[in-house]
N, C-alpha and C positions, 0 to 999 in steps of 0.2 A: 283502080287497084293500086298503081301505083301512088297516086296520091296515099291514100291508105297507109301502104307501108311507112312511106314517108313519115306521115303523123305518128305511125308509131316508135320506127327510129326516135322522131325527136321527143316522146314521150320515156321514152327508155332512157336516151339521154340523159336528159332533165332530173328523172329519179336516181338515175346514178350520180350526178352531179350534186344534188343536195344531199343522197347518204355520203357522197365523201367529204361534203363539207361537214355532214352531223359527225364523221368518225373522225374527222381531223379535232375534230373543237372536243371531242372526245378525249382524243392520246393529249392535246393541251394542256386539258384539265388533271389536273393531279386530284389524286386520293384524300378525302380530309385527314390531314393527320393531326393526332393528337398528344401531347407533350408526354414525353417518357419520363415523369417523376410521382412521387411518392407525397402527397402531400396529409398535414394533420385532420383538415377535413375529409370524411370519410364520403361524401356526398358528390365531391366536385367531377373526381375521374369520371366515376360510373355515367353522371349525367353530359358530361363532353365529349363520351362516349356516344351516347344515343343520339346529341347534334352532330356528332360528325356521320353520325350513320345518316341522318335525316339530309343533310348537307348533299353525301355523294347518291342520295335517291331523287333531291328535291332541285329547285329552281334559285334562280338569285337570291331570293331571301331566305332561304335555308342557307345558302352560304352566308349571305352573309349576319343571322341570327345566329350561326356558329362561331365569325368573326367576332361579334361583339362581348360571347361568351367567353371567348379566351382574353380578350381585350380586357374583362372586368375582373380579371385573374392575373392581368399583368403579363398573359405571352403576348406580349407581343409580335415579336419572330412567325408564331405560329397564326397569330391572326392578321399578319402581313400576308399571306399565299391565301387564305380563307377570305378576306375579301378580293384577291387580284381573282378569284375562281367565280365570283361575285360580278364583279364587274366586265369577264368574258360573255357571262352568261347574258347580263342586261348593263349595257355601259353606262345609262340612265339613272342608276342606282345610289339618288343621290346619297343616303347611308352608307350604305357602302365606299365610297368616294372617300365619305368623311371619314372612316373608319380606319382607309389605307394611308390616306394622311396622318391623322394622328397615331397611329403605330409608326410609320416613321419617324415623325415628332417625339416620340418619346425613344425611338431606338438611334438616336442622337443624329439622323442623315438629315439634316437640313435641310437642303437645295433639294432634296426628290421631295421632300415633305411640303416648304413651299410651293414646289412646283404642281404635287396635287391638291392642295389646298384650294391653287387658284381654279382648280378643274372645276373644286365645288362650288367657288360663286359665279360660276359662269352654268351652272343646270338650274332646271326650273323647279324650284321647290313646290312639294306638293301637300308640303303640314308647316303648324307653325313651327315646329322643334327643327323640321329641315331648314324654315328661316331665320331660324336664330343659330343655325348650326356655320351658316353663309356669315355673317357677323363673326363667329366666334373665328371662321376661316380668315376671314381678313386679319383680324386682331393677332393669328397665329404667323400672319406673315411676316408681321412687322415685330412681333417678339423673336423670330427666326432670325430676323434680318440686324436681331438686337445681338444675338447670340453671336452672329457673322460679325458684329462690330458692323455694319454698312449702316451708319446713322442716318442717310440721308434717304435712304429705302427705306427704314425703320419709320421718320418723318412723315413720310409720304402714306405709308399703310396707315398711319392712325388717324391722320387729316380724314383720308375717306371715310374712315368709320366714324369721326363725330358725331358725339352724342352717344356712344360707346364708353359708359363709364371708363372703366378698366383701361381704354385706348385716348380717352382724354389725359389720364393720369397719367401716362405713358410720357404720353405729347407735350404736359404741362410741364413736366420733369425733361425732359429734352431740352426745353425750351431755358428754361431756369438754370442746365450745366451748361446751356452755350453762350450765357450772358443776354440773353434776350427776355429780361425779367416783362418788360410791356405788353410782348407778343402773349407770355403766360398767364397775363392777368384777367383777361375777360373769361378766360375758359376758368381758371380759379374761382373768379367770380359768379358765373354761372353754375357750377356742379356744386355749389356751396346755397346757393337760392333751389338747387333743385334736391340736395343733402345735406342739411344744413349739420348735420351730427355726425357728419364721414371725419372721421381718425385723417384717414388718407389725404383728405384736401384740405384739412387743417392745419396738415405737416408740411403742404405745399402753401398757404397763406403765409407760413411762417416763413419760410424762406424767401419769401416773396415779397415781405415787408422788411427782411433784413436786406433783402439786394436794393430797395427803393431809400432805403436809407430812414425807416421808418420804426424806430426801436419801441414805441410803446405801444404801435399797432400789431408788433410783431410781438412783443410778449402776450398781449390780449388773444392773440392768433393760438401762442403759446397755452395759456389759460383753457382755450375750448379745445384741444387735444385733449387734457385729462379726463373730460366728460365727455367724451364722443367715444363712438364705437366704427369696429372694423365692420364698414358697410359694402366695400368697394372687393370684391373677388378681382386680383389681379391677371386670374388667370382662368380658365374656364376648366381644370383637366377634372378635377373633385364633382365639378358638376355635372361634367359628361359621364366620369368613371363610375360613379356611385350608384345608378340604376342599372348598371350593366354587370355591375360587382354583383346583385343580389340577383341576376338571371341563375345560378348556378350556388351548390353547395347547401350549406345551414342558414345561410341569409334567408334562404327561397323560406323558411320556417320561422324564424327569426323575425322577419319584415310583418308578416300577421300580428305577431306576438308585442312587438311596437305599435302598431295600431290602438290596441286596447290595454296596451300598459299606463296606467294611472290613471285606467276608469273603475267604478264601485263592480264590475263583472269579474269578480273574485276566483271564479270558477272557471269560465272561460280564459284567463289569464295561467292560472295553474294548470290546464289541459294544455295549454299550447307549449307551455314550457316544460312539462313533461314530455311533449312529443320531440321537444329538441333533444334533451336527455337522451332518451332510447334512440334515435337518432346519431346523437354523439358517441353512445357505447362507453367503451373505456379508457378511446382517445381524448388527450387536453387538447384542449381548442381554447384561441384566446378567447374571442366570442362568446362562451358560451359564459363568461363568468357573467355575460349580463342578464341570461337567466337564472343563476343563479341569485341573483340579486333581483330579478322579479320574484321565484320563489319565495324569499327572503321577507320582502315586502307585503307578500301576500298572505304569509302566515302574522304578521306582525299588525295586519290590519284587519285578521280575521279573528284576532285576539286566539291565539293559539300558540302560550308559552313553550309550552315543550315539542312543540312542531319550530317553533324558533329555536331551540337550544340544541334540537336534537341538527339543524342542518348548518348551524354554527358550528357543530362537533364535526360536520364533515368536511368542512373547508378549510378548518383550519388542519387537518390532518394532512388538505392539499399546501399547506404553508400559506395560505392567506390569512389575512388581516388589515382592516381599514378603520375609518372612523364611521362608516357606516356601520359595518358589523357589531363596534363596540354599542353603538347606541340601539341595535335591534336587541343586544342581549339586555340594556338597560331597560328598554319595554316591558323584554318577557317578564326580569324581577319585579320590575314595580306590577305585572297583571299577577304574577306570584305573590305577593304583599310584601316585597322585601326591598323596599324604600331605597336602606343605607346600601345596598349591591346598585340597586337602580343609578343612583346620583355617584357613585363612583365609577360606573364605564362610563357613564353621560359626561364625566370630567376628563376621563380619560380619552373619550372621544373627542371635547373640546379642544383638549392639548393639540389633534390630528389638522381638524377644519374646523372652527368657529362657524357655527349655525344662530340666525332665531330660533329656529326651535329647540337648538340645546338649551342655547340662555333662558328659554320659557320653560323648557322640564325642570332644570335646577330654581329658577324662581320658583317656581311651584313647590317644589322639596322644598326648600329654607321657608317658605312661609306656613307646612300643612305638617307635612312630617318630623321634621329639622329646624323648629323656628328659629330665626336670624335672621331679622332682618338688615341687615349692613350687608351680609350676602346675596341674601334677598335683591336688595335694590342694585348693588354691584350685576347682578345679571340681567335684571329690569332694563338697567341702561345702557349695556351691550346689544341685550336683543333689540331697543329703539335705536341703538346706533347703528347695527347692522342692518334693522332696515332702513332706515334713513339714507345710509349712502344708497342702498340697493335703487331707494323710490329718485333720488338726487341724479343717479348715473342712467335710469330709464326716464329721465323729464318728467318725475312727476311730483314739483317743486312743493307745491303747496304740503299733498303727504310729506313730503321731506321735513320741510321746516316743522309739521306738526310732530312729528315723531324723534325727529333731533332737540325739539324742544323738551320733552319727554322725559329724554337722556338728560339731559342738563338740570334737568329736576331730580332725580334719581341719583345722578354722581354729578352734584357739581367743580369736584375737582379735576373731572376727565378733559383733557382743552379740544379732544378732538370735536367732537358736537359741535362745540362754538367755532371752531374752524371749518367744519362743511356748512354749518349759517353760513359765515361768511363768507364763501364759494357761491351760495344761492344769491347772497342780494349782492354779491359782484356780478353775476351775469345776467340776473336781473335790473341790473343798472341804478341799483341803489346804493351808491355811495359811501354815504353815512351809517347809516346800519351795517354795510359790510365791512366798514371802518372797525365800528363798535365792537363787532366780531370779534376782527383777527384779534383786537385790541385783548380781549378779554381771553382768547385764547393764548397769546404772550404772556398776559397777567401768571395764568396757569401753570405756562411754560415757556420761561423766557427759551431762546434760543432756537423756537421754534419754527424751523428756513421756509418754507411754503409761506407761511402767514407771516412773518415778517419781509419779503421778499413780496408781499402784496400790498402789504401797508404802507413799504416804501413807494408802490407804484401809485397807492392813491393820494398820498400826501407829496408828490414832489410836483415841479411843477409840469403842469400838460404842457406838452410837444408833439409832434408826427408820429 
C-alpha cells in the first residue's frame, strides 16, 4: 500500500513538474506580434495576420514561417522575437537560426549577428538550401567582421569558405590592399578558369597585373572587363530576401503571373492579371505596373487596337509614359492602317530606348509605306548593330561578326561596327584583322579613344 502511494506521489510530482515547465515556456513565449503600420499593399497585413495567428497556435515552424514573412517585408525587429519564439520552441531549428542572424545582420548589431551565424554552421543541416544557408553564414561573418574593420578575422572567414565565389573575391581583394599581389594570384587565376566572363575577377586581374608591374597584361585584363558580366553576387541578402518577399501580399499573385508571362497563353496571362487588379482595388502599388504592362502586351499580341489604345488612355491618366507604351500605341495604328501615326511613336519611342525591333518596324515603314531607302538602311544597320553588340556581349562571336558585318554594309559610314569587329578579333587573338578594324574605324572617326587606344596596343612594341 505504501509503495502504491509512493508511486503515486511521484507520479503527481512528475506531471506537476512538466506542466510548470509547459507554463513557464508559456509566460516565455510572447504573442506574435504584428507591425502597427499601414502599408500600399492591401494583401500583406491581413495575411501577417493569419501567420501570427497560425504562429501563437502552432510549433517552431509556424514561428518561424511567420519570421520569414516579416523578414521578406523588411521587419526586421519584428521577425527578430518570431524566430527567438522559434528557436524556444525547437533550438534545432536550423531556419530559424538563420533567420535570427540575419535580422540582426541587417538591424546593424554585428557581434550578436556573428555570434548567431556561427550557431548555424555548427547544426546539422537537413536540405540543401540549409547547406548552402551554413556557407552563406560563414561568408556573413567575415563581411561582419569587414564592417568591424577586424581584417584579420575578416581573412580568416573567407580562407574557410574557399571556393565560395563571393568569399574568394573578398579574400583576393584583401590580399591585393595589403600588398600581397602573389598570395592573390592563384585564386585570381582559378575563379577566372572556373568564370572566365566574371566582371568582378577581371577587375581583380587588373589590378593584379598593375601591382606585378605588368602594364599590357593588365590593359588586356582591362579589355575583358568591357565584355564580361556581373556573375559574382557579393553578397547573398537579394537571394535569401526574394522568396520570402513573395510568401505574403501581391507577389503571392504576381509570382503565377511571371511564370507564364511571355508564353502564346494569352488568356491565361490576362486572367491572372486581372486577378491582380481586383486584388489591388484603388490603391497604387508599384508592382503592379508590371501587370499593367502584361496587360499591355497581351492586347498588343492579341492584335486588339482599341483594347490597346483604350488601356494607354488609362495609364497615362495615372502619369505614365515610357518607350514601351509609345511603341504599343505604334502597333495598335499600324493594326488600324495608319502607317505615318505608327512610325512616329516607334520614333518617338526610339528617342526613349533604342530596340531591334524598333529599327526593324521603321525599316519596314521606309521600305512598304514610306519608301526611302537611306532611311531604310539607316535603321537596317542599327538594328544589325544592336544586335551585334547584344550577340558580342553574350559570346556569341561568330553571330556577332555576321550581323556587324550586316551593319557595315548598310551604313558604311557608321565606325561603330568596325569597332566591335575589332573587339571580336582582339579577343579572338587575331591581330591583324583587329588591326584592320580599329584602323577603319579611325578612318571613319579620327579621334576615336577605345579604338585608337587599342591600336596603339597592338602596334607598339610587346612587353609584360
Amino acid at each position: 500500500m505504501i509503495l502504491i502511494l509512493r508511486l503515486l506521489i511521484a507520479v503527481v510530482l512528475f506531471e506537476t513538474a512538466v506542466a510548470g515547465i509547459l507554463l513557464a515556456r508559456r509566460a516565455l513565449r510572447q504573442e506574435a506580434q504584428v507591425p502597427a503600420v499601414v502599408l500600399h499593399d492591401p494583401l500583406v497585413m491581413p495575411q501577417l495576420k493569419e501567420l501570427a495567428r497560425a504562429a501563437d497556435r502552432g510549433d517552431s515552424d509556424d514561428q518561424t514561417r511567420f519570421g520569414m514573412a516579416l523578414l521578406g517585408k523588411g521587419f526586421y525587429g519584428h521577425a527578430e522575437w518570431a524566430f527567438r519564439d522559434a528557436l524556444r520552441s525547437n533550438a534545432q531549428n536550423a531556419d530559424a537560426q538563420f533567420g535570427l542572424a540575419f535580422s540582426l545582420d541587417r538591424l546593424g548589431r554585428m557581434a550578436e549577428s556573428s555570434s548567431e551565424y556561427r550557431k548555424v554552421t555548427q547544426l546539422n543541416p537537413r536540405s540543401e538550401n540549409q547547406k548552402l544557408n551554413q556557407v552563406h553564414a560563414l561568408h556573413a561573418i567575415g563581411r561582419n567582421a569587414l564592417r568591424q574593420e577586424n581584417l584579420v578575422g575578416a581573412e580568416e572567414s573567407f580562407k574557410v569558405n574557399s571556393g565560395f565565389s563571393p568569399a574568394d573575391y573578398l579574400l583576393a581583394q584583401l590580399l591585393l590592399r595589403s600588398d600581397r599581389a602573389e598570395q592573390a594570384a592563384p585564386i585570381i587565376r582559378r575563379k577566372l578558369a572556373e568564370l572566365p566572363r566574371s566582371l568582378e575577377f577581371h577587375f581583380l586581374d587588373h589590378r593584379l597585373q598593375l601591382a606585378l608591374g605588368r602594364p599590357r597584361a593588365a590593359f588586356e585584363a582591362a579589355a575583358m572587363m568591357e565584355r564580361s558580366d556581373y556573375v559574382v553576387s557579393l553578397n547573398f541578402y537579394t537571394e535569401y530576401v526574394m522568396p520570402l518577399e513573395r510568401m505574403t501580399g501581391l507577389s503571392t499573385l504576381i509570382s503565377p503571373l511571371g511564370e507564364v508571362a511571355g508564353t502564346d497563353d494569352l488568356d491565361r496571362i490576362e486572367e491572372l492579371a486581372k486577378q491582380v487588379k481586383a486584388a489591388q482595388g484603388d490603391t497604387p502599388v508599384f508592382m503592379a505596373k508590371i501587370v499593367d504592362d502584361q496587360l499591355l502586351d497581351v492586347a498588343v499580341r492579341g492584335k486588339r487596337p482599341e483594347r490597346v489604345l483604350e488601356l494607354l488612355a488609362e495609364l497615362r491618366v495615372e502619369g505614365r509614359e515610357n518607350a514601351g507604351m509609345l511603341e504599343a500605341e505604334g502597333d495598335a495604328w499600324e493594326m488600324l492602317e495608319q502607317p505615318e501615326r505608327a512610325a512616329e511613336h516607334w520614333q518617338r519611342a526610339l528617342l526613349l530606348t533604342p530596340s531591334v525591333g524598333l529599327h526593324e518596324k521603321l525599316a519596314r515603314h521606309f521600305d512598304s509605306h514610306q519608301p526611302d531607302p537611306e532611311r531604310r538602311d539607316r535603321h537596317l544597320a542599327q538594328a544589325k548593330l544592336l544586335q551585334g553588340i547584344e550577340d558580342y556581349r553574350g559570346d556569341r562571336l561568330a553571330t556577332a561578326i555576321e550581323n556587324l558585318e550586316a551593319a557595315t554594309r548598310f551604313n558604311p559610314r557608321d565606325p561603330n561596327p568596325w569597332f566591335y569587329l575589332g573587339e571580336i578579333r582582339f579577343h579572338r587573338r587575331q591581330p591583324e584583322l583587329a588591326l584592320a578594324a580599329y584602323e577603319r574605324c579611325l578612318e571613319i572617326r579620327p579621334g576615336h579613344g577605345p579604338a585608337e587606344a587599342k591600336r596603339r596596343h597592338l602596334t607598339e612594341p610587346s612587353g609584360p
